[in-house]
C-alpha positions as CSV (number, residue, x, y, z in Angstrom):
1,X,131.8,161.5,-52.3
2,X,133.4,163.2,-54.9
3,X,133.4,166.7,-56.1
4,X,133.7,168.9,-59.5
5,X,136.2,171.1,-59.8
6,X,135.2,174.5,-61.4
7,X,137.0,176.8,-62.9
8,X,137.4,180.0,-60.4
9,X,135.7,182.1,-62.6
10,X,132.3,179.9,-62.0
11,X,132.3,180.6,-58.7
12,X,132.6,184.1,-58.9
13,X,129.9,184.1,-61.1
14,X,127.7,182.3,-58.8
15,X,128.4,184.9,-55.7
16,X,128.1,188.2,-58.4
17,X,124.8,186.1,-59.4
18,X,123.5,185.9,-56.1
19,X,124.7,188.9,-54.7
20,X,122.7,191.0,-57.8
21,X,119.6,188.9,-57.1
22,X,119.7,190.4,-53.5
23,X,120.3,193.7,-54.8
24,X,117.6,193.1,-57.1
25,X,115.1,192.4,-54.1
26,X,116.5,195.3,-52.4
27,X,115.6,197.6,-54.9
28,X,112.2,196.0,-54.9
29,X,111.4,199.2,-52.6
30,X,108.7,196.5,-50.0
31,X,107.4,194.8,-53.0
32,X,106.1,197.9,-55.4
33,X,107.8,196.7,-58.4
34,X,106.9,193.3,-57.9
35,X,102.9,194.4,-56.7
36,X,103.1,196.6,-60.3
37,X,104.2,193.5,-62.4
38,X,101.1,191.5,-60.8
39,X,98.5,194.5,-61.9
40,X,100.4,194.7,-65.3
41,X,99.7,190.5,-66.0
42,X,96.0,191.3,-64.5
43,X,95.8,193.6,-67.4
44,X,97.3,191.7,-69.9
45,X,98.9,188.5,-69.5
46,X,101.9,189.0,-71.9
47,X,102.8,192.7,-70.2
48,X,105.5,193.2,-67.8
49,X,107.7,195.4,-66.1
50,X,111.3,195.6,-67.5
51,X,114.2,198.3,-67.0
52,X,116.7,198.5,-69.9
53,X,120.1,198.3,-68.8
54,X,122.8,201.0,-69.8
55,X,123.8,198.9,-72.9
56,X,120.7,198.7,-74.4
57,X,120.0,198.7,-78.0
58,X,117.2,197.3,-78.9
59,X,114.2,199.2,-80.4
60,X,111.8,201.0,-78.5
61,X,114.1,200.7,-75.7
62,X,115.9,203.1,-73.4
63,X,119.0,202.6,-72.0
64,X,118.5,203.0,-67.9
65,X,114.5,203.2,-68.2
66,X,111.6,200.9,-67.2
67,X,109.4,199.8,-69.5
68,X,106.2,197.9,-69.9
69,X,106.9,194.9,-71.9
70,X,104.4,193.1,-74.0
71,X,105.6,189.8,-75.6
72,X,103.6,189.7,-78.6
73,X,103.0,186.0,-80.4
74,X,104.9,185.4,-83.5
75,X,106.7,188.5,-83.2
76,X,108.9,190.4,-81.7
77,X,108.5,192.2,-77.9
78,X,107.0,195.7,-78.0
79,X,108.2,198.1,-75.1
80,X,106.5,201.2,-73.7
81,X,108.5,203.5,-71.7
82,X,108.0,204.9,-68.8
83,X,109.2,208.5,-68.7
84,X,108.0,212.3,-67.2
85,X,106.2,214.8,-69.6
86,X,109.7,215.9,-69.9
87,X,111.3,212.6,-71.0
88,X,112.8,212.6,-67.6
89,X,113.4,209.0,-65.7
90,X,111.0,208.4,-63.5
91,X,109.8,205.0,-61.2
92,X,106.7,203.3,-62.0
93,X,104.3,204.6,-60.5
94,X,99.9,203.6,-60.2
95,X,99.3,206.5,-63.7
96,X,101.0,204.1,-65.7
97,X,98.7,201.6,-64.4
98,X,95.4,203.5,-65.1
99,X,96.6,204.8,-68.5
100,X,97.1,201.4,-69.8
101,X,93.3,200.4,-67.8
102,X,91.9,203.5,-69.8
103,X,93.6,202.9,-72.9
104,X,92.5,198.7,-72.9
105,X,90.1,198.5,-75.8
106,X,89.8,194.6,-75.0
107,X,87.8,196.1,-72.0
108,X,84.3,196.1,-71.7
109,X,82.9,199.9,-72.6
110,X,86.1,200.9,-74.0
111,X,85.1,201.9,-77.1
112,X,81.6,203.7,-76.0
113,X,83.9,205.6,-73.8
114,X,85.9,206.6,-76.5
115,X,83.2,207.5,-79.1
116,X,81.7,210.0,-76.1
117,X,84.9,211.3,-75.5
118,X,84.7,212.3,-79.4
119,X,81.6,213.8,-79.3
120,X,82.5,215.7,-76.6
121,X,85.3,217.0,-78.2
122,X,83.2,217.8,-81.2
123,X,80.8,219.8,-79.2
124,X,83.3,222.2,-77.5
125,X,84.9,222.4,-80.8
126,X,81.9,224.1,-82.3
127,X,81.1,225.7,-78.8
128,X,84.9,227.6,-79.4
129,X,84.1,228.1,-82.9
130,X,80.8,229.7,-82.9
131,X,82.1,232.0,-79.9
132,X,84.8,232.9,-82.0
133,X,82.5,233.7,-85.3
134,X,80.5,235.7,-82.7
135,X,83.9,237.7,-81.1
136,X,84.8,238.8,-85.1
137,X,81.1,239.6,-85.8
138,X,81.1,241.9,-83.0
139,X,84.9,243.6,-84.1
140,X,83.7,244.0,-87.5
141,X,80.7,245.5,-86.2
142,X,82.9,248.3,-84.2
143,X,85.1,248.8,-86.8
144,X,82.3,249.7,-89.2
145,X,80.8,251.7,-86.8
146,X,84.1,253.6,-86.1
147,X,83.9,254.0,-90.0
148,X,80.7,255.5,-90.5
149,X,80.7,257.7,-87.6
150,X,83.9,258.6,-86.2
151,X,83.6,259.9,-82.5
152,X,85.7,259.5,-79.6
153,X,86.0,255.8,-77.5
154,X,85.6,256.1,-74.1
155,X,86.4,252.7,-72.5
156,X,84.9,250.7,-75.0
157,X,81.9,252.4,-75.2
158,X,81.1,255.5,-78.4
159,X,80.3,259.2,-77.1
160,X,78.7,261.4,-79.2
161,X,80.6,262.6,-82.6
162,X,82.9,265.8,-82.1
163,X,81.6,268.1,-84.6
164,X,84.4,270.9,-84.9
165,X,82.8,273.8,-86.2
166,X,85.0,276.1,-88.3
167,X,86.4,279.3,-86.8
168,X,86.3,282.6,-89.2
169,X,88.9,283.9,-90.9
């Protein structure tokens, strides 16, 4: 039998190698990461989960951060991050998961869901608006009154005029 003989740098390679792909398993925290990639390729089947290493540079990455990748035919990969409201790092988590659900306009419903979600918004816009237009009605309304017939305000409510009467002289 004979053997190869390897430089020693290749077999310190191999053990580094192996000893991150344990590391890598470990920090699969029972499976979450590996359960989130599986609901991410249910989604779409060119998403996955990715976290950008310290030296990363390429767009739309950050260095340290998981990301959702999606490897988009004839062209470059697209990466969404996953961060707090803050910008903060955090782990993926199942929000991610439903934000991309609700956001899938491949999906059946999506876009009637998103046209009622308009319209909803359109109604409570002119819902804030006309109470609004009512709210200044009713100032100008007080103002002119105060106007046209000063008295005294008591707690929001008009008492009857002062009249001063003159004293004699």
């Amino acid at each position: 039998m004979s053997k190869v003989l390897l430089p020693a740098i290749v077999g310190e390679r191999q053990q580094l190698e192996s000893a991150l792909e344990k590391l890598d398993r470990a920090r699969d925290r029972g499976g979450w990461l590996s359960y989130f990639d599986r609901q991410l390729r249910d989604i779409d089947g060119q998403l996955s989960l990715v976290k950008a290493t310290e030296q990363a540079c390429e767009p739309g990455l950050i260095a340290g951060y998981w990301h959702v990748k999606r490897d988009n035919p004839q062209t470059v990969p697209s990466f969404l991050v996953i961060q707090g409201p803050n910008g903060e790092f955090i782990e993926p988590h199942s929000g991610v998961l439903d934000d991309l659900r609700q956001s899938d306009l491949q999906r059946p419903g999506a876009l009637e869901e998103i046209r009622r979600a308009q319209q909803r918004e359109i109604a409570d816009n002119k819902k804030r608006s006309a109470a609004l237009r009512e709210d200044r009605i009713e100032e100008l309304s007080t103002r002119i009154k105060a106007i046209d017939s000063p008295g005294i305000r008591m707690g929001g409510t008009w008492s009857a005029s002062v009249k001063g009467k003159r004293g004699k002289r």
